[in-house]
C-alpha positions in Angstrom: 31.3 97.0 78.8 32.9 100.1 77.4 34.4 99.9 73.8 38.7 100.4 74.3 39.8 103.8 73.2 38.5 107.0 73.4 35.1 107.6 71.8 34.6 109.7 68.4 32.8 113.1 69.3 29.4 113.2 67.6 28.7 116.3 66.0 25.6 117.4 64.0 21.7 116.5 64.4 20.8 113.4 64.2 21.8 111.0 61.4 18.6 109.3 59.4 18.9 105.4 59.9 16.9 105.4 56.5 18.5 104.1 53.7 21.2 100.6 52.9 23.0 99.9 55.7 24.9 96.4 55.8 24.5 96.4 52.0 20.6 95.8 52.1 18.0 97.4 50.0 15.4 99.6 51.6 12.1 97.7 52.5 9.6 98.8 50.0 6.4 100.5 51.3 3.9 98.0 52.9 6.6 95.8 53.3 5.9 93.5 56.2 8.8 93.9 59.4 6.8 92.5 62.1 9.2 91.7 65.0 12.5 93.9 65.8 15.5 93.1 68.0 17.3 96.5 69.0 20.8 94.7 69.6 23.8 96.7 71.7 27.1 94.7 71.1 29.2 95.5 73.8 28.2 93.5 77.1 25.7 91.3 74.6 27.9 89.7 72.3 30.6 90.4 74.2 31.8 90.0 77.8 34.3 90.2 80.5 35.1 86.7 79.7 35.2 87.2 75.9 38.8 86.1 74.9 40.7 89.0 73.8 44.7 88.4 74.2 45.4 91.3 71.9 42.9 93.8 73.2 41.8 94.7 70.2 38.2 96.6 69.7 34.9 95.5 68.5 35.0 92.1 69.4 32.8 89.3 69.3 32.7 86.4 71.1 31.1 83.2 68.4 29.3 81.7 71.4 26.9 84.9 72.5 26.7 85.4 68.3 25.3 81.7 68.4 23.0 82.2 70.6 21.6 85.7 69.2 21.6 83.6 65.9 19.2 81.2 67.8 16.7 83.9 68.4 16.4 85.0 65.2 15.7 81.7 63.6 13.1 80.9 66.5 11.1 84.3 65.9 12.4 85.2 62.1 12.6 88.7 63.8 15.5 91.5 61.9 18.3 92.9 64.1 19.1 96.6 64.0 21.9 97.9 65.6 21.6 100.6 68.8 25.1 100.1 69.9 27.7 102.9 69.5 29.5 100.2 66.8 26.7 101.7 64.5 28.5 105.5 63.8 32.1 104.2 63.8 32.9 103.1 60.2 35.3 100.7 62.0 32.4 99.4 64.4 30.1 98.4 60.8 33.4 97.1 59.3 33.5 94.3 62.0 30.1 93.6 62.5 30.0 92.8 59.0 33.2 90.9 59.9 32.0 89.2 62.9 28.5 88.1 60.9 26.0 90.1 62.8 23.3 90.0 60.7 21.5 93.5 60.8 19.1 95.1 58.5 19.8 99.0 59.9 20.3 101.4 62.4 19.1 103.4 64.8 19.6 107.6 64.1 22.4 109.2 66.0 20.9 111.8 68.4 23.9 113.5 70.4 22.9 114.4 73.9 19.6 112.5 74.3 19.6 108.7 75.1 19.3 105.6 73.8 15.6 105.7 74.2 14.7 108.3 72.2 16.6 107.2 69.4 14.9 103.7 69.4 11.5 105.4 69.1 12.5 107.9 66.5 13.6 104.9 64.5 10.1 102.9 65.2 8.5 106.2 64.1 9.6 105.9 60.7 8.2 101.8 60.7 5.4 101.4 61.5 5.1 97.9 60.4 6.9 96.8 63.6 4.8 95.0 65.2 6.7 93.5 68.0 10.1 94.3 69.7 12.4 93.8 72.1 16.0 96.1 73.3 18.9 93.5 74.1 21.0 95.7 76.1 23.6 95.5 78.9 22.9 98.9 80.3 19.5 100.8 80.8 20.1 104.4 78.9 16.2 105.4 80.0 14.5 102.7 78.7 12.6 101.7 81.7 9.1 101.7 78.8 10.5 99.8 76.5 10.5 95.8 76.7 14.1 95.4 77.8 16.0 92.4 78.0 19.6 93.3 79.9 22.4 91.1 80.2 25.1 91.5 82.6 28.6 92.7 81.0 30.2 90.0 82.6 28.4 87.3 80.4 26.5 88.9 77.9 23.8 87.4 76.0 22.8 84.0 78.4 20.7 81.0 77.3 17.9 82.5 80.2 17.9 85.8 77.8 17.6 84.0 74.9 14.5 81.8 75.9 13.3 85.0 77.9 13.1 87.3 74.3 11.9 84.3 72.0 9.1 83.6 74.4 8.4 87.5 74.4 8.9 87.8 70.0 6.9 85.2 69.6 4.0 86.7 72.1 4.0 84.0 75.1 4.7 86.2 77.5 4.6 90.0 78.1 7.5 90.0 80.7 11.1 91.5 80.0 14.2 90.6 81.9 16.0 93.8 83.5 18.4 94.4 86.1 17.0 95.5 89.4 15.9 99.5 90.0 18.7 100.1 91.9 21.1 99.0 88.9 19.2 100.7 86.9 18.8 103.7 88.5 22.6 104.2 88.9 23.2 103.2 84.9 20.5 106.2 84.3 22.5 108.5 86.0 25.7 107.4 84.6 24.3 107.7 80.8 23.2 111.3 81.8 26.3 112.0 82.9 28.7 110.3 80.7 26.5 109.2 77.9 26.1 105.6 76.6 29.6 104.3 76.2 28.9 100.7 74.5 
């Protein structure tokens, strides 16, 4: 689901994720973070059903927030963000507003996708012992264990039971869309870059 309005160039190399974000205190050394949800908002938390009458950006629809929320009480895992909502100051503004409860973010790499951010991140933790990407579009993350919704309902209760089986080490399956999908979102993220 792309984000309403025109997106905010990036400019620079790539910003550190290290440090408070959300108002939390860095994890000392040897602290324990065993299981990590890489959360996208936009097509997750938010849908093409997601009431909006004002069409206003970064919005959240309580229902798909609910169920995330069940995820992380059934694994105890930590959420950090790896939607674009995460180098807006407006986007952290209302995910604090909409109670997403995230412990960082992934770095900001212009021009390289979503994947390679997500593994710079896990290269500076690792503590992380399990982790899943909850994500509506696949920006070259065909290695990593991806669970995709559809932008038309976001985060389902399937999904839900699908990455709390997989957190909590039942299974070793993802849910993604089919290669075709996937191939075409590929090509569109090369093209246009990740736009949610």
């Amino acid at each position: 689901m792309t984000a309403v309005g025109p997106r905010a160039p990036r400019r620079g190399g790539p910003r550190s994720p290290v440090g408070r974000v959300n108002g939390a205190k860095p994890k000392p050394k040897g602290a324990q973070v065993a299981k990590i949800i890489f959360l996208d908002i936009d097509g997750v938390l938010n849908c093409k059903l997601t009431p909006n009458p004002r069409k206003f950006p970064y919005v959240v629809d309580p229902k798909l927030l609910k169920r995330l929320k069940r995820i992380i009480h059934r694994t105890r895992a930590k959420v950090v963000l790896s939607s674009t909502w995460r180098y807006d100051p407006a986007g952290i503004f209302s995910a604090n507003h909409w109670g997403i409860p995230f412990i960082d973010v992934i770095p900001d790499m212009p021009e390289n996708p979503r994947r390679d951010e997500i593994l710079a991140w896990l290269r500076h933790h690792p503590d992380v012992k399990r982790y899943v990407v909850i994500d509506d579009e696949d920006d070259e993350l065909d290695e990593l264990p991806l669970f995709q919704p559809s932008a038309n309902s976001g985060l389902t209760n399937e999904i839900v039971k699908g990455v709390t089986n997989y957190l909590n080490g039942k299974t070793d399956e993802d849910m993604r869309s089919n290669v075709v999908v996937r191939v075409f979102q590929n090509i569109k993220s090369a093209l246009k870059g990740h736009e949610g």
